[in-house]
N, C-alpha and C positions, 0 to 999 in steps of 0.2 A: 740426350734423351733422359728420359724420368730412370733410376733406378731402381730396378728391383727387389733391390736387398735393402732398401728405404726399410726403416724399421714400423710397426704398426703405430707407435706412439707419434715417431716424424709426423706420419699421416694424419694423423689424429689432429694432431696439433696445427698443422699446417693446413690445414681441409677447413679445420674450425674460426682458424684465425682468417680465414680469406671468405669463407662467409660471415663473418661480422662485421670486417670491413665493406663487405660487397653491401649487407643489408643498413650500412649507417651511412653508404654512398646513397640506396636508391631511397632511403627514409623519405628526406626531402623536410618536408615539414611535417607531414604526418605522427610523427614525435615528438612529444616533448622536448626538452632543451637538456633534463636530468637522462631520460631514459637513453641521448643520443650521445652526450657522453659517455654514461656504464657500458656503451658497446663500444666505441672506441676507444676505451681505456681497456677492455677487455680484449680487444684483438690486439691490441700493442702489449698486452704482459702474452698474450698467445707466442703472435709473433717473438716478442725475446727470448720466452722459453723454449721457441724451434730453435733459434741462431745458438742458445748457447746450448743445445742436445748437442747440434753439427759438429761445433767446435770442440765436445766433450765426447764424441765418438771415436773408434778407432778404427782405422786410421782417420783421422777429422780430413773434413774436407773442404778445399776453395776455389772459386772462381770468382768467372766479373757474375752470374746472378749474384749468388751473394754477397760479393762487394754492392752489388747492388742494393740488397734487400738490407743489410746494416746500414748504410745509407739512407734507406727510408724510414728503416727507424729511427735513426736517431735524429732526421727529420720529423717526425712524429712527438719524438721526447721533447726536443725545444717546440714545439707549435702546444704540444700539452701546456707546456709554463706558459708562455707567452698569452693563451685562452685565458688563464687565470690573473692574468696581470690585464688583461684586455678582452673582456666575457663578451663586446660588440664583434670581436672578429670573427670573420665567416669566410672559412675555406674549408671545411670540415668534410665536405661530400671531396675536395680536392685533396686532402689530405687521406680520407678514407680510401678513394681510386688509386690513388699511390702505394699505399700501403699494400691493397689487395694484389697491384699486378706484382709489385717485389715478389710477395711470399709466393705467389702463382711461380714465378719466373724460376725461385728459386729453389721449388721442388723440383722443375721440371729440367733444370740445369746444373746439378749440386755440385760441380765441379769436381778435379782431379785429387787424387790423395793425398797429402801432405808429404813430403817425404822428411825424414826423421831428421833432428837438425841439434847441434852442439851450440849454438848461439844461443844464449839468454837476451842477445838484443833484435832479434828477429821479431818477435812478437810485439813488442815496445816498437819497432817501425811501421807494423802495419798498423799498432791503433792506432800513431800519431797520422797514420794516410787516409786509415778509414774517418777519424776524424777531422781532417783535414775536409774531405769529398761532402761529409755529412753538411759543416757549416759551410759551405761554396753554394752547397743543396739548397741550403738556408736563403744565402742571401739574393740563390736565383730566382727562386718561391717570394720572397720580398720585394727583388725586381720586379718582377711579373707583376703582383700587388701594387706598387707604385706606376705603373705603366696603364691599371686599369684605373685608378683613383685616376689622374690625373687626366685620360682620356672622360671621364666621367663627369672630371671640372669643364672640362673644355666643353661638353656636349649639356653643361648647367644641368646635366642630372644628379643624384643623389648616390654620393661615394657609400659603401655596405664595406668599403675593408675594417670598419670598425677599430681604425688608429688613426690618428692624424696624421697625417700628409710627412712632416716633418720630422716627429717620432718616427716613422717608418721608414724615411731613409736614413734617420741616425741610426735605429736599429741596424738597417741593411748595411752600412759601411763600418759598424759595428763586429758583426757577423764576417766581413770581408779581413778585416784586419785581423780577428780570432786567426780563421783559417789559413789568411797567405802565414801567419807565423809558426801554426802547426807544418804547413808547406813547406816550409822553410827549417825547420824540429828534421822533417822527414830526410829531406833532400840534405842535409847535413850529418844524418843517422847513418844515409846509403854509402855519403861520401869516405867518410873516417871507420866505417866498419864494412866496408864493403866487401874486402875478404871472408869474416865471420856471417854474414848474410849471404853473399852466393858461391861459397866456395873459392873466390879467386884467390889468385897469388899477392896480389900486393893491393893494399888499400885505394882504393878512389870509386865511383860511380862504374857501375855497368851500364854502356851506350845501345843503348839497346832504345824501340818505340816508345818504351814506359818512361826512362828514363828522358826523351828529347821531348815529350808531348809535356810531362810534370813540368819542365826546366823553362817552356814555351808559356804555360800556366801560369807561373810564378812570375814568370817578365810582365806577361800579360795585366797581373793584378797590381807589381809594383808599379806601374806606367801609371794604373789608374789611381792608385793611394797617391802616386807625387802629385798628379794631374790636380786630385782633390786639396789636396794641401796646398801647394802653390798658384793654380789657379780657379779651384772653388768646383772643380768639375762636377754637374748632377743632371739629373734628367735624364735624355736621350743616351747623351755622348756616355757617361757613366754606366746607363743600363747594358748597353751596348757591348761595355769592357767585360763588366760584372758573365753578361753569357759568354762569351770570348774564353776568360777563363776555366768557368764550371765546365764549359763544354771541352775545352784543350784537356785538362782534368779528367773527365770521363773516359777520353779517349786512353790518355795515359795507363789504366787497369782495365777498367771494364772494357773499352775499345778493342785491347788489343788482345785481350783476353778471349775475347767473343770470337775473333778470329780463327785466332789458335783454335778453340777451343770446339768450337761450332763447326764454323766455314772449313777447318784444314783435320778440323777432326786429331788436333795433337795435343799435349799437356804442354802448355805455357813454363 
């Protein structure tokens, strides 16, 4: 449930950034091109500056909303470059609806309180994850992209992803490769400091959902980088892998988070 000791500013901020995105979703065309940026650059510095009140609160607090909602941002951050490297592309009402349900999700879910931790490598784990989730974010937004151009060839209508066919899956396995290696940053983080991260007694990985759904993810994505290497994997079979992972992925924090956290009403 939303909390109450949310401070006025959280709100402030979080209220404002989820109506900017909400009003540069239903713009549509009725804006400009200049005016429809200034709002979505304006609810993405909104949005950052709630995430990092959260994280600069005391006690700071996490869950899978927020895993989610950094996720969308910084889904948001690379689709910001990307627009400027490629001012034809048109996802922006998709990229806006994104943004808006994060910040929504994640007042109304701000997760459990951090509890206080002696590890200087705790925090370096989760960005390398949240990073990790963010470019997987990327390259499933990508897919998606490549699955509508291409349906759009086939139907000899006129593609609006505004990148080439080509560009776009180099990008996308681009964005694949970033994140299975942050994936693999992570899952190597968990392994050799995993005393200093969850308290145990001796180093290696805690077996736990998060841990078999990540480790499921990461097979997932290598199969499909050999796949593409060795025998040129794209299209279908590739798109196919690409959600395989993001989704194994999600399940891994936010999945099981939601659970806990939601459904059983306990701290993860």
């Amino acid at each position: 449930m939303i909390l109450s000791s949310a401070s006025p500013l959280s709100w402030g901020l979080g209220l404002s950034a989820a109506f900017a995105y909400a009003l540069t979703a239903a713009a549509g065309q009725r804006f400009g091109l200049g005016a429809l940026r200034t709002l979505l650059t304006g609810a993405w510095l909104l949005h950052g500056a709630l995430l990092a009140l959260g994280l600069a609160s005391e006690p700071p607090r996490f869950g899978f909303a927020t895993a989610i909602s950094f996720t969308a941002w910084l889904v948001l951050t690379i689709y910001g470059v990307e627009s400027q490297l490629f001012p034809r592309m048109r996802a922006r009402w998709a990229m806006a609806g994104l943004g808006g349900i994060a910040v929504l999700l994640g007042m109304a879910f701000p997760g459990a309180a951090l509890a206080p931790t002696t590890s200087v490598w705790l925090p370096l784990h989760w960005a390398l994850g949240v990073a990790s989730y963010g470019l997987f974010a990327v390259a499933a937004a990508h897919a998606w992209l490549i699955s509508r151009v291409e349906r759009q060839i086939r139907l000899a209508a006129d593609a609006h992803s505004g990148i080439p066919l080509l560009t776009l899956e180099r990008l996308t396995f681009r964005f694949i490769a970033a994140g299975f290696a942050l994936l693999s940053a992570t899952l190597v983080a968990g392994w050799f400091f995993g005393a200093g991260l969850y308290g145990n007694s001796a180093t290696g990985l805690r077996w736990d959902h998060k841990t078999i759904f990540s480790l499921l993810s990461w097979l997932t994505i290598a199969i499909l980088l050999f796949g593409r290497l060795r025998y040129g994997w794209r299209g279908r079979k590739a798109i196919r892998f690409v959600y395989g992972g993001a989704a194994l992925l999600l399940l891994a924090y936010a999945g099981s988070r939601f659970v806990m956290e939601v459904l059983l009403g306990k701290a993860a």
